[in-house]
N, CA, C, O and CB atoms as a CASP TS submission, in Angstrom:
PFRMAT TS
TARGET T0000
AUTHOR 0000-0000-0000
METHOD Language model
MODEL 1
PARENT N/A
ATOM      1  N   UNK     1       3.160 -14.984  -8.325  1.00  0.00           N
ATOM      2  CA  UNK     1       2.268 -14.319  -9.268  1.00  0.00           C
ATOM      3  C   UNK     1       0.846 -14.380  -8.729  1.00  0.00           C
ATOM      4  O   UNK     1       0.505 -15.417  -8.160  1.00  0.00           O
ATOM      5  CB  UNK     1       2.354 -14.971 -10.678  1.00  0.00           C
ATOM      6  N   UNK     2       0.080 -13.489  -8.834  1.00  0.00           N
ATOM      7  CA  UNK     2      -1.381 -13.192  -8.456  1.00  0.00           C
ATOM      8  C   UNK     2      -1.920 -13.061  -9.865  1.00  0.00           C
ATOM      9  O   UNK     2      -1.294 -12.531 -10.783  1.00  0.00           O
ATOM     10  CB  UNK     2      -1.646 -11.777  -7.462  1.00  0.00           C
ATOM     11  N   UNK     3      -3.177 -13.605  -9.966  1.00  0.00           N
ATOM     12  CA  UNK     3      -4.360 -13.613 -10.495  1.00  0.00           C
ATOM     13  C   UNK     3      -5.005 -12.215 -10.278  1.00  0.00           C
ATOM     14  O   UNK     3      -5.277 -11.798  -9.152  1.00  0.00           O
ATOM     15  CB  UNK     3      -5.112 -14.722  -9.946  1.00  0.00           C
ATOM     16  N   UNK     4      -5.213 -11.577 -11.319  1.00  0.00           N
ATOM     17  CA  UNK     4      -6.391  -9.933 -11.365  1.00  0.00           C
ATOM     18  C   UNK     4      -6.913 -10.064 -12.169  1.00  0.00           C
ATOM     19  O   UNK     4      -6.639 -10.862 -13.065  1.00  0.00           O
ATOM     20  CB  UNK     4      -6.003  -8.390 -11.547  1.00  0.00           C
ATOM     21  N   UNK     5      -8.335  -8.938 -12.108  1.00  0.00           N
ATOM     22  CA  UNK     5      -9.336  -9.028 -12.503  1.00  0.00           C
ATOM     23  C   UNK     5      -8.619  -8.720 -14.385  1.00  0.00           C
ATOM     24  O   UNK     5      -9.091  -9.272 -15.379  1.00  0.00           O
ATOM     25  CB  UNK     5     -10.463  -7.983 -11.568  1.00  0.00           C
ATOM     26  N   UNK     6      -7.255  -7.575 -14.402  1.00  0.00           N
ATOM     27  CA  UNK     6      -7.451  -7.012 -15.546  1.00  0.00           C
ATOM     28  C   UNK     6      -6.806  -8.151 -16.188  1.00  0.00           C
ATOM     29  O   UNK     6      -7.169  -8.016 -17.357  1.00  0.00           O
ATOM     30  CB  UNK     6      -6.940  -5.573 -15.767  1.00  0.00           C
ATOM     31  N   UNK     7      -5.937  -9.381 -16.129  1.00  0.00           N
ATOM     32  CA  UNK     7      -5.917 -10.015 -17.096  1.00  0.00           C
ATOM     33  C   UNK     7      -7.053 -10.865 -17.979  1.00  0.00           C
ATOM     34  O   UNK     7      -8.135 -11.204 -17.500  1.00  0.00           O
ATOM     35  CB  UNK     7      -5.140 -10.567 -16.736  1.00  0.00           C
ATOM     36  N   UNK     8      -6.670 -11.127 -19.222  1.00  0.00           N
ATOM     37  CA  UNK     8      -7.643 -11.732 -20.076  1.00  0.00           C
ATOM     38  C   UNK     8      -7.494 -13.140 -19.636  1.00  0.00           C
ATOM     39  O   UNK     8      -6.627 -13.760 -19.022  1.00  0.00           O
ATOM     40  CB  UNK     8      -7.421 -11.490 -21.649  1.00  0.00           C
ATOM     41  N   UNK     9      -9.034 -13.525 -20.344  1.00  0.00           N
ATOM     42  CA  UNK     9      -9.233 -14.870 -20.048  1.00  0.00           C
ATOM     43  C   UNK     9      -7.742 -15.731 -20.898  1.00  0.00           C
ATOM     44  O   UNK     9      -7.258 -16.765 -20.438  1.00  0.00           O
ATOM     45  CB  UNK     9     -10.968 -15.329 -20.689  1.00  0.00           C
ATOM     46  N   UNK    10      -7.327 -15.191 -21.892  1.00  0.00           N
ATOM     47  CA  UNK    10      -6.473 -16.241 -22.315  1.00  0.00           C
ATOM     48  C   UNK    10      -5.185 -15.945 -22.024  1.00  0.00           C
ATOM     49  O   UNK    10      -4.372 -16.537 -22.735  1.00  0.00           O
ATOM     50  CB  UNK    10      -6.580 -16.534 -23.648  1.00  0.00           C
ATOM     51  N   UNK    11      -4.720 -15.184 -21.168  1.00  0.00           N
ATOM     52  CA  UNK    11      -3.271 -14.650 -20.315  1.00  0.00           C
ATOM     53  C   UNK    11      -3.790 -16.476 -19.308  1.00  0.00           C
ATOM     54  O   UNK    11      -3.163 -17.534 -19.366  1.00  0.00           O
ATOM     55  CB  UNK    11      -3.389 -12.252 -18.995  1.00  0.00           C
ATOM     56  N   UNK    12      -4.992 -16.205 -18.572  1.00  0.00           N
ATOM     57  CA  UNK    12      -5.165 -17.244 -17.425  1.00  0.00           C
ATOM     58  C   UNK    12      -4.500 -18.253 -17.790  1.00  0.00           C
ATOM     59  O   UNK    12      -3.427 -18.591 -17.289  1.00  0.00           O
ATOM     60  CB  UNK    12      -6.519 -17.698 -17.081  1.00  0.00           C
ATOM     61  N   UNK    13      -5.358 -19.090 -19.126  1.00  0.00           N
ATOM     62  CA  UNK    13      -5.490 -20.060 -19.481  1.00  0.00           C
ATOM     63  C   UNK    13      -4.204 -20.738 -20.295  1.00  0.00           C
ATOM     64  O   UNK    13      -3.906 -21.892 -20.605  1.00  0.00           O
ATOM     65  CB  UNK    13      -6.581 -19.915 -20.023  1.00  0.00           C
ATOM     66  N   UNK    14      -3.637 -19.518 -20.468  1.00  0.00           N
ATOM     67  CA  UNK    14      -1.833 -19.637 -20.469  1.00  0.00           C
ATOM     68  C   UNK    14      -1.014 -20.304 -19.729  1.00  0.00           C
ATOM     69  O   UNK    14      -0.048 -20.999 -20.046  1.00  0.00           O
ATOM     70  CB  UNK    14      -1.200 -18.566 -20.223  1.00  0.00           C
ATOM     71  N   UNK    15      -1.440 -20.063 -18.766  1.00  0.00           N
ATOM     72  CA  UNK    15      -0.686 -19.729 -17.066  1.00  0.00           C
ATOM     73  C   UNK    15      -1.230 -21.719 -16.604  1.00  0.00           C
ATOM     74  O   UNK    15      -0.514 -22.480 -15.952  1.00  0.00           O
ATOM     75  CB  UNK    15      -2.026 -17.722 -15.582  1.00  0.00           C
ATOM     76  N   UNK    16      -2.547 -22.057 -17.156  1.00  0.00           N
ATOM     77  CA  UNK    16      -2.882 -23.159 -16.637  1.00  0.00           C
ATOM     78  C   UNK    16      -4.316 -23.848 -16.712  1.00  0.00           C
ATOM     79  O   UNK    16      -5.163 -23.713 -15.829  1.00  0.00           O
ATOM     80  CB  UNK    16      -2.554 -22.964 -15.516  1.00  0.00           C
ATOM     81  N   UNK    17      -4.446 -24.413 -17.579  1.00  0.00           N
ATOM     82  CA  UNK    17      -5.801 -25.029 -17.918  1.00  0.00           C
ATOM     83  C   UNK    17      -6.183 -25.835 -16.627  1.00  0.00           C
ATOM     84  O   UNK    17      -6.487 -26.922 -17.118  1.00  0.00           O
ATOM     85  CB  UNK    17      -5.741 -26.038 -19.307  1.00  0.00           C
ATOM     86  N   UNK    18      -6.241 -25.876 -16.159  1.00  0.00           N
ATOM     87  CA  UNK    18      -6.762 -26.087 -14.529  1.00  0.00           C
ATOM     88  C   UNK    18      -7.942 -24.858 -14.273  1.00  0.00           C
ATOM     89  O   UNK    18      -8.972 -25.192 -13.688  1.00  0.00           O
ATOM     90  CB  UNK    18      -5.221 -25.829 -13.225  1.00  0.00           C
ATOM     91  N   UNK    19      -7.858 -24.144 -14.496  1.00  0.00           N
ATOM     92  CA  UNK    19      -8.903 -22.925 -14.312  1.00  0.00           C
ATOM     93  C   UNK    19     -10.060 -23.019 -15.065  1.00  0.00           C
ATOM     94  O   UNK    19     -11.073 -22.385 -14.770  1.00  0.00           O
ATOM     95  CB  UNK    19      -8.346 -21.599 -14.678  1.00  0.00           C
ATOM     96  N   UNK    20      -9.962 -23.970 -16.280  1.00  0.00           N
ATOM     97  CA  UNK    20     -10.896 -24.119 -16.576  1.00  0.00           C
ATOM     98  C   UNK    20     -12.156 -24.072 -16.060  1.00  0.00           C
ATOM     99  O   UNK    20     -12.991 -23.174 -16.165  1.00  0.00           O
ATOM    100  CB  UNK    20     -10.709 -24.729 -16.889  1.00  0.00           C
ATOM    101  N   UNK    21     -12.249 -25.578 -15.242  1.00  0.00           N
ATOM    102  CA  UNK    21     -13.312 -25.845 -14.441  1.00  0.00           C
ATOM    103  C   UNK    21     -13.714 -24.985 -13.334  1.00  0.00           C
ATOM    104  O   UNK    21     -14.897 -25.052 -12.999  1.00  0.00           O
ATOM    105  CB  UNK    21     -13.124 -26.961 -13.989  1.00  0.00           C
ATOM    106  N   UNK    22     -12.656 -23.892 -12.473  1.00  0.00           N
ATOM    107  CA  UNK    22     -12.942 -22.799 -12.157  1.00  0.00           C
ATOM    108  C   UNK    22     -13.853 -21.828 -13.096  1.00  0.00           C
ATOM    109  O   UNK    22     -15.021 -21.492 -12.899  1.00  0.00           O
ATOM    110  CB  UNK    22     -11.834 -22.380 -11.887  1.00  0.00           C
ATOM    111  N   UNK    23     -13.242 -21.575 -13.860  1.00  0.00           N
ATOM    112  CA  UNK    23     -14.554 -20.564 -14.870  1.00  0.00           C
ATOM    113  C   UNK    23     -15.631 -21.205 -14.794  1.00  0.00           C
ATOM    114  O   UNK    23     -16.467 -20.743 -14.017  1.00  0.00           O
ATOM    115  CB  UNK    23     -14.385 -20.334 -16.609  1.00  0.00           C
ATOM    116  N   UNK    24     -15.991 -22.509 -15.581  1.00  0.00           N
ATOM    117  CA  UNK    24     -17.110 -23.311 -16.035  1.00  0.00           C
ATOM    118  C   UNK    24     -17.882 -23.538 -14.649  1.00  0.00           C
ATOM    119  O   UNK    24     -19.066 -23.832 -14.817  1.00  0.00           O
ATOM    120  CB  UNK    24     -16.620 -24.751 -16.830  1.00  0.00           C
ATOM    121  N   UNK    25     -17.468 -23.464 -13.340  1.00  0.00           N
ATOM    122  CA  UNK    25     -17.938 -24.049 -12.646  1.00  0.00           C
ATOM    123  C   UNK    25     -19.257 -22.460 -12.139  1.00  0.00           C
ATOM    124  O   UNK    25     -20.480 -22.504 -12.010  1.00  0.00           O
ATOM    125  CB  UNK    25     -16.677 -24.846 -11.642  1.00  0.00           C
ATOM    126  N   UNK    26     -18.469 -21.486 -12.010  1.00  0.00           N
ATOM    127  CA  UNK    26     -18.577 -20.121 -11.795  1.00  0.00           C
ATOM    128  C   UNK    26     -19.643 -19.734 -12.918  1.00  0.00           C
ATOM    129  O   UNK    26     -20.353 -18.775 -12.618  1.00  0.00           O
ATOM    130  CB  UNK    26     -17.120 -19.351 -11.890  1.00  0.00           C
ATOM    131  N   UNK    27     -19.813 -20.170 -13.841  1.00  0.00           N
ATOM    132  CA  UNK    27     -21.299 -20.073 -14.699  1.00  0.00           C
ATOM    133  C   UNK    27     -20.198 -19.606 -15.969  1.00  0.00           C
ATOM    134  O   UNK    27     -20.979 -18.982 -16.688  1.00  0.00           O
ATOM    135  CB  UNK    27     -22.899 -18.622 -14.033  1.00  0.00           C
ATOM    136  N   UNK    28     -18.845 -19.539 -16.670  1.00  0.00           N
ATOM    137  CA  UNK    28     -18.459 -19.236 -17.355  1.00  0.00           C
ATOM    138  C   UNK    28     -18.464 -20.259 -18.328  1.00  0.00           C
ATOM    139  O   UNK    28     -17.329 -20.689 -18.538  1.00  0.00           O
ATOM    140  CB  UNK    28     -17.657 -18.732 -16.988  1.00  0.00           C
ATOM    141  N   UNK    29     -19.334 -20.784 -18.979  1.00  0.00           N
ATOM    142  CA  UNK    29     -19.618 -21.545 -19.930  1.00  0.00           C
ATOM    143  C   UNK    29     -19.167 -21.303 -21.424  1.00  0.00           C
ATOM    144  O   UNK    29     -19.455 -22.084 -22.331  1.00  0.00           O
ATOM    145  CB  UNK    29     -20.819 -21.611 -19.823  1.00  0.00           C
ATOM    146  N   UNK    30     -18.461 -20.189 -21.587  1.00  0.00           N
ATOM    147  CA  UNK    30     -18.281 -19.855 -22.955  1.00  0.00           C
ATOM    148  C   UNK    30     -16.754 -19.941 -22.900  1.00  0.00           C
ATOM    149  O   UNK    30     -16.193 -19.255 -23.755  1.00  0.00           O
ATOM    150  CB  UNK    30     -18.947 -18.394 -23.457  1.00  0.00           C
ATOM    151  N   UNK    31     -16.082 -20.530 -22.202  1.00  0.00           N
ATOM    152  CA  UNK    31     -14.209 -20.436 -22.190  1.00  0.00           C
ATOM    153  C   UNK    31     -13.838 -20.832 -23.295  1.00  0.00           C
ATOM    154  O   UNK    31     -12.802 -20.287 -23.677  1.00  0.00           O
ATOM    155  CB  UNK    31     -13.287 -21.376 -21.131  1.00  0.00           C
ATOM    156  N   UNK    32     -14.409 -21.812 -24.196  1.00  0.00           N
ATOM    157  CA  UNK    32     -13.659 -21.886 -25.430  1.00  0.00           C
ATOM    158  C   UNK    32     -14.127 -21.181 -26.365  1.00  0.00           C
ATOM    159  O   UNK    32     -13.761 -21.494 -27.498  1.00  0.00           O
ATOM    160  CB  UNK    32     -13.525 -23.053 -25.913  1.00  0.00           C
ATOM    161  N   UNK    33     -15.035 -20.064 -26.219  1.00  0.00           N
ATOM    162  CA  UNK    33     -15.222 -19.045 -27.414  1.00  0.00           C
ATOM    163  C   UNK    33     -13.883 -18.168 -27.806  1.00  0.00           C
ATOM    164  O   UNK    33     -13.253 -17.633 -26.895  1.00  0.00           O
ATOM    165  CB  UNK    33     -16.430 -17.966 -26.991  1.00  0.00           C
ATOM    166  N   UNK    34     -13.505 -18.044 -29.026  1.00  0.00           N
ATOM    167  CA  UNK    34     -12.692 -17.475 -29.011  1.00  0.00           C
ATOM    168  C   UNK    34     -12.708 -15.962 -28.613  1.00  0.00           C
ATOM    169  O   UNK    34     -11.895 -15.287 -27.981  1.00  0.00           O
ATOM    170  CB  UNK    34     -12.341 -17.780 -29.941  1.00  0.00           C
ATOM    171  N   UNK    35     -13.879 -15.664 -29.182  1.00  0.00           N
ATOM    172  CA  UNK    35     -14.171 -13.918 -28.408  1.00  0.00           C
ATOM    173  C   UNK    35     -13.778 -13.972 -26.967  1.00  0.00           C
ATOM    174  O   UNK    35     -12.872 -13.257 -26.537  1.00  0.00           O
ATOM    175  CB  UNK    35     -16.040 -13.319 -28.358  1.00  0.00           C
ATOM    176  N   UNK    36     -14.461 -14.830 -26.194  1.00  0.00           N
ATOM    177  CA  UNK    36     -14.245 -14.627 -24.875  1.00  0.00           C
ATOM    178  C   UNK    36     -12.666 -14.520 -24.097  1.00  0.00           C
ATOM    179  O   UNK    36     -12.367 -14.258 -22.932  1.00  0.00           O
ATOM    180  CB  UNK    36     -14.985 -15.686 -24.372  1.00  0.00           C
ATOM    181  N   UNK    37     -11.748 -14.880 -25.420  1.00  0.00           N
ATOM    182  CA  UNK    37     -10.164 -15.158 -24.388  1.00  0.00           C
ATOM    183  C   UNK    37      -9.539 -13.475 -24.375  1.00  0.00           C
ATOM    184  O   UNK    37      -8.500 -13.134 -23.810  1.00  0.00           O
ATOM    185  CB  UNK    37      -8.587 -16.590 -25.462  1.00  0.00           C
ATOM    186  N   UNK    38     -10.298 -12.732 -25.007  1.00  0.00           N
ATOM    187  CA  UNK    38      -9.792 -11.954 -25.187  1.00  0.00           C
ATOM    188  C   UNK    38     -10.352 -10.685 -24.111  1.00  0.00           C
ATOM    189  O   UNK    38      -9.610  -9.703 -24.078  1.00  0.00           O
ATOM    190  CB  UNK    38      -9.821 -11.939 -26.499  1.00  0.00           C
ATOM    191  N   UNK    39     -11.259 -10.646 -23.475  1.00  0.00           N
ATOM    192  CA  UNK    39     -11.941 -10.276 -22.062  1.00  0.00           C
ATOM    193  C   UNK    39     -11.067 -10.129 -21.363  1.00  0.00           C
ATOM    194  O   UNK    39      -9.998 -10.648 -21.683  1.00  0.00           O
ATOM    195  CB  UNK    39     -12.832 -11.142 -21.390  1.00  0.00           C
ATOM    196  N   UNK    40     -11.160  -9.374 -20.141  1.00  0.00           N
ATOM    197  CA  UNK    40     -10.462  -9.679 -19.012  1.00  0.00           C
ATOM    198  C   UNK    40     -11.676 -10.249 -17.951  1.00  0.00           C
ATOM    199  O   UNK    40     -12.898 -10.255 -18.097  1.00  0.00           O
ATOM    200  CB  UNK    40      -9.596  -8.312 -18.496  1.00  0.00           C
ATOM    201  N   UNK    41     -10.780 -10.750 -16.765  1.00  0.00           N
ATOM    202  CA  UNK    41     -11.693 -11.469 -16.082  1.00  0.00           C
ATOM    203  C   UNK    41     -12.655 -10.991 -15.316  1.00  0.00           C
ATOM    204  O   UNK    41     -13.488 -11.613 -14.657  1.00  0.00           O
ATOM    205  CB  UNK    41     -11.179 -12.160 -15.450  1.00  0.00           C
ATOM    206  N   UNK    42     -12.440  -9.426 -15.481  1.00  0.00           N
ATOM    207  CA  UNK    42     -13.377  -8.386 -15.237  1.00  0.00           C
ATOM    208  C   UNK    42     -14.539  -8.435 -15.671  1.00  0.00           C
ATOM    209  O   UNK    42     -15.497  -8.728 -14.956  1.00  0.00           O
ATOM    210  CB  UNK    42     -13.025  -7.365 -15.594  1.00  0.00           C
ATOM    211  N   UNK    43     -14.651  -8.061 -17.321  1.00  0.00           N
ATOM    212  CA  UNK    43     -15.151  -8.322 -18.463  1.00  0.00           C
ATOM    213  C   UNK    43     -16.127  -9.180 -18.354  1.00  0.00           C
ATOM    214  O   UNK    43     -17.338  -8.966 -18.399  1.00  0.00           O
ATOM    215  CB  UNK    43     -14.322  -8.688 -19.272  1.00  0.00           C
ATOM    216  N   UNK    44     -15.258 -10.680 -18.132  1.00  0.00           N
ATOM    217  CA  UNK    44     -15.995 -11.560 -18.594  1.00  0.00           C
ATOM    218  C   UNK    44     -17.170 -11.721 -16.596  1.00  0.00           C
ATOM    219  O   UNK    44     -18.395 -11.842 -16.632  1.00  0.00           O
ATOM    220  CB  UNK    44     -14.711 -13.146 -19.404  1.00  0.00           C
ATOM    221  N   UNK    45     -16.678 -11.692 -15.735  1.00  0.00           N
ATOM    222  CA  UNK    45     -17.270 -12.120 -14.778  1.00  0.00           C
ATOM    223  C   UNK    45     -18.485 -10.763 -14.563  1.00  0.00           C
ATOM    224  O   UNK    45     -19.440 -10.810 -13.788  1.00  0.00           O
ATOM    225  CB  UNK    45     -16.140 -12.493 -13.580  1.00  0.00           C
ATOM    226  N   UNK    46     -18.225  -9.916 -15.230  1.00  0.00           N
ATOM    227  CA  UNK    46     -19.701  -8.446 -15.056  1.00  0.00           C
ATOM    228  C   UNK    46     -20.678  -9.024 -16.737  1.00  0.00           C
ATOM    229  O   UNK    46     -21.904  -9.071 -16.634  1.00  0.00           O
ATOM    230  CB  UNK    46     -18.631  -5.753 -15.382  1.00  0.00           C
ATOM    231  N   UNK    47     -20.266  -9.273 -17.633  1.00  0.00           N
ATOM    232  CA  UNK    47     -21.244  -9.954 -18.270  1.00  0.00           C
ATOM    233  C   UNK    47     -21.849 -11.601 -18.175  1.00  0.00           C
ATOM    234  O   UNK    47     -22.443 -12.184 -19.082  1.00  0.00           O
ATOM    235  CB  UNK    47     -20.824  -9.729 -19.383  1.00  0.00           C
ATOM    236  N   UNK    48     -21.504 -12.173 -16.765  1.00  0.00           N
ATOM    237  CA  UNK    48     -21.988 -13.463 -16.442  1.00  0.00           C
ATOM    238  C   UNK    48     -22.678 -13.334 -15.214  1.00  0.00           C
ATOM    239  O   UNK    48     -23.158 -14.241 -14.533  1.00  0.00           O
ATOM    240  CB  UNK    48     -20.943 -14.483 -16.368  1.00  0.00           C
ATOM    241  N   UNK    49     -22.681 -11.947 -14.969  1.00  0.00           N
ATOM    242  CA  UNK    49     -23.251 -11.494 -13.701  1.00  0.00           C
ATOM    243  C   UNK    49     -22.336 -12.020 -12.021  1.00  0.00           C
ATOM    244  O   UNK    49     -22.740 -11.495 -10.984  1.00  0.00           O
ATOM    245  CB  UNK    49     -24.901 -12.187 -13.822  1.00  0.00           C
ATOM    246  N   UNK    50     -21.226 -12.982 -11.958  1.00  0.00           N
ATOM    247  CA  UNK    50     -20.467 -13.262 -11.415  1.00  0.00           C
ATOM    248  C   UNK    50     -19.668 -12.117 -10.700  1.00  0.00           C
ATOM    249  O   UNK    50     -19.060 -11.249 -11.327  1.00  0.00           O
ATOM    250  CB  UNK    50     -19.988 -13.976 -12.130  1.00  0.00           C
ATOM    251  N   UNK    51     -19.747 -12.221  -8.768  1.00  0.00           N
ATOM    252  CA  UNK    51     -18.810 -11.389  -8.816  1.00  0.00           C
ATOM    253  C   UNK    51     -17.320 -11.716  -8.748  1.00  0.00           C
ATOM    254  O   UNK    51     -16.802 -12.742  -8.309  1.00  0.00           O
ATOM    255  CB  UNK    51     -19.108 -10.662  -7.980  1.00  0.00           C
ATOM    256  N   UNK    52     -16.515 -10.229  -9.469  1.00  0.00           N
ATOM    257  CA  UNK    52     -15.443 -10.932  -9.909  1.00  0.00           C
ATOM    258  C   UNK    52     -14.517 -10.656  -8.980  1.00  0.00           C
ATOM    259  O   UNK    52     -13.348 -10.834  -9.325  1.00  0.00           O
ATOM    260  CB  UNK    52     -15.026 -10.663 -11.213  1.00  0.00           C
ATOM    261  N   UNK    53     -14.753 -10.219  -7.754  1.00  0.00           N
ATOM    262  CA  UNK    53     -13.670 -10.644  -6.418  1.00  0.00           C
ATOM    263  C   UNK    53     -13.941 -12.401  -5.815  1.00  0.00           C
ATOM    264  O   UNK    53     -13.046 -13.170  -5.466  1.00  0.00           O
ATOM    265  CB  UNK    53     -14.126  -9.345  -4.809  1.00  0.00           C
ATOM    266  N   UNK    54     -14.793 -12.565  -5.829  1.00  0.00           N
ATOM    267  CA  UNK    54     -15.181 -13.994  -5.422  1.00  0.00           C
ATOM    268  C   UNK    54     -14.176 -14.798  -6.573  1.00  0.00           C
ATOM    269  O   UNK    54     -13.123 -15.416  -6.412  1.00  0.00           O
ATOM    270  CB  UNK    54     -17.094 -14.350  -5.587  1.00  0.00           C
ATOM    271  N   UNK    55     -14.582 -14.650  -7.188  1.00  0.00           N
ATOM    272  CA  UNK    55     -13.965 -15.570  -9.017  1.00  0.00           C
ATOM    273  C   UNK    55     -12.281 -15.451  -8.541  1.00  0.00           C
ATOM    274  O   UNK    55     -11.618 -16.463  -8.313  1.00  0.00           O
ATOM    275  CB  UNK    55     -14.398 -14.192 -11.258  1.00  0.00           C
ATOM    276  N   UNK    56     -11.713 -14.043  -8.433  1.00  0.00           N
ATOM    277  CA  UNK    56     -10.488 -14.043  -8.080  1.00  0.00           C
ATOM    278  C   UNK    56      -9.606 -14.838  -7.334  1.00  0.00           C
ATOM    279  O   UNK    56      -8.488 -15.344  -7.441  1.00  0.00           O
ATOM    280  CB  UNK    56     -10.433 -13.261  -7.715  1.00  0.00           C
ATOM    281  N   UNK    57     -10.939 -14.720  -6.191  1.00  0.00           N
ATOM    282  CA  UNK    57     -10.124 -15.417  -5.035  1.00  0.00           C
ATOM    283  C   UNK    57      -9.781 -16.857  -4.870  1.00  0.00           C
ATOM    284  O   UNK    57      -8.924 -17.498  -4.263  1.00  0.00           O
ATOM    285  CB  UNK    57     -10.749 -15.187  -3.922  1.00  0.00           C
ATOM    286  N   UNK    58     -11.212 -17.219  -5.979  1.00  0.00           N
ATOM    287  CA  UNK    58     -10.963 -19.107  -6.074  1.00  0.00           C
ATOM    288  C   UNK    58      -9.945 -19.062  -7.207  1.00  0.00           C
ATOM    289  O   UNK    58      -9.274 -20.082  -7.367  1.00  0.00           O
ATOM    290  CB  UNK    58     -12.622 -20.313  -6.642  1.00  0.00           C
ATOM    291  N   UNK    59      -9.750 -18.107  -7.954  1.00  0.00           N
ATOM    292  CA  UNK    59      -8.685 -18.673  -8.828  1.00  0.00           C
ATOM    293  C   UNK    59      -7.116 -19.039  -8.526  1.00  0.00           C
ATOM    294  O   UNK    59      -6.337 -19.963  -8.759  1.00  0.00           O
ATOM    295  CB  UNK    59      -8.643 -17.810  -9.778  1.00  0.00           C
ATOM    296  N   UNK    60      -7.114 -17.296  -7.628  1.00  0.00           N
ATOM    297  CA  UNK    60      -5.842 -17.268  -6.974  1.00  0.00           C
ATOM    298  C   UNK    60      -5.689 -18.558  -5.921  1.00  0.00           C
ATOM    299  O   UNK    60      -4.524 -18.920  -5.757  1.00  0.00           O
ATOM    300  CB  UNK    60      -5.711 -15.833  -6.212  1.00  0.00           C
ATOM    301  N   UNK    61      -6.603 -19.220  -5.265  1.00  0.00           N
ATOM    302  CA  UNK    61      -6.473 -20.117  -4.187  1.00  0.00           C
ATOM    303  C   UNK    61      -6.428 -21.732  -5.082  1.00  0.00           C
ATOM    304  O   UNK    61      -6.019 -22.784  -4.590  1.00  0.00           O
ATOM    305  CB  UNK    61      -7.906 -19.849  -2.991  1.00  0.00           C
ATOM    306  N   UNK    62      -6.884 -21.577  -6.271  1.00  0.00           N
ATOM    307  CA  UNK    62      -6.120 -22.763  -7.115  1.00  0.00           C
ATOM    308  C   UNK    62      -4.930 -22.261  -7.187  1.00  0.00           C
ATOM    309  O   UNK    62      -4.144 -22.826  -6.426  1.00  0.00           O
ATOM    310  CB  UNK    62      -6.626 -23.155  -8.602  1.00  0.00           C
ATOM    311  N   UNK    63      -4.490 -21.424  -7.800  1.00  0.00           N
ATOM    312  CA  UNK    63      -2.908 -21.106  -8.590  1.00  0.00           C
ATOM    313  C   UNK    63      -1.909 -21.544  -7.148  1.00  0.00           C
ATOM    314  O   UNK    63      -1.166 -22.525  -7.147  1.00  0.00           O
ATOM    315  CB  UNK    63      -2.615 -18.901  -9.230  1.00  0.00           C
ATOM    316  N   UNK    64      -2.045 -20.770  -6.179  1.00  0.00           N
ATOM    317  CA  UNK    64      -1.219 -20.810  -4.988  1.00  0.00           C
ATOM    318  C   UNK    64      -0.997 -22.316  -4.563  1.00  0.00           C
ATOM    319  O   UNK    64       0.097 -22.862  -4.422  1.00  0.00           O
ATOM    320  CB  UNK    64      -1.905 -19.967  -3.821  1.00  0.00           C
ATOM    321  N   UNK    65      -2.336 -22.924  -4.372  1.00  0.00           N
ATOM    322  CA  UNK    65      -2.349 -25.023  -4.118  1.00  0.00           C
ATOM    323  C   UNK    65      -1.511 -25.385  -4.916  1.00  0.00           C
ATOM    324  O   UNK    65      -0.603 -26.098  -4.489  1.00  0.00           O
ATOM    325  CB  UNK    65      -3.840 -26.138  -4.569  1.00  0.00           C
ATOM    326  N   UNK    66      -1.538 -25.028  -6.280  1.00  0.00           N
ATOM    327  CA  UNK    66      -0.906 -26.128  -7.255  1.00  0.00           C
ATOM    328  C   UNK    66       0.839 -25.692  -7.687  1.00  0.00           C
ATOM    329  O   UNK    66       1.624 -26.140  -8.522  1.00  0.00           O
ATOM    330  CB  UNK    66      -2.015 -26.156  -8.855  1.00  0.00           C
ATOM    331  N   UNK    67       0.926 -24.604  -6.649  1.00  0.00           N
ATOM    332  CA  UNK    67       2.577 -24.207  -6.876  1.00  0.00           C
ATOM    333  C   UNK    67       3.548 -24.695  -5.711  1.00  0.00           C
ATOM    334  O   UNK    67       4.755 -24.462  -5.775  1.00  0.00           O
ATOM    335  CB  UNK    67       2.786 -22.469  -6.940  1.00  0.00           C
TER
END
């Protein structure tokens, strides 16, 4: 499974609270808003000003380590 931009933050966080600190670290400070789970990671990384191929790639390169 791959990580994309169009899933929502709370498809991710489904998949593995480990990403957390990926978001938070990435300036996504609002992960436990509930508005925010509903974003995609698109969404949320163009209103944090984050780009969201960078964001992808550390996410996907957690998901892949920890399988």
């Amino acid at each position: 499974m791959k990580i994309t931009k169009d899933m929502t933050i709370q498809e991710l966080l489904n998949l593995d609270s480990g990403f957390i600190p990926i978001l938070m670290n990435a300036g996504m400070h609002c992960v436990g808003c509930h508005a925010s789970t509903q974003e995609t990671l698109e969404e949320a990384a163009m209103v944090h000003g984050i780009d969201a191929d960078d964001l992808i790639s550390a996410l996907n390169a957690y998901y892949e380590a920890t399988r």
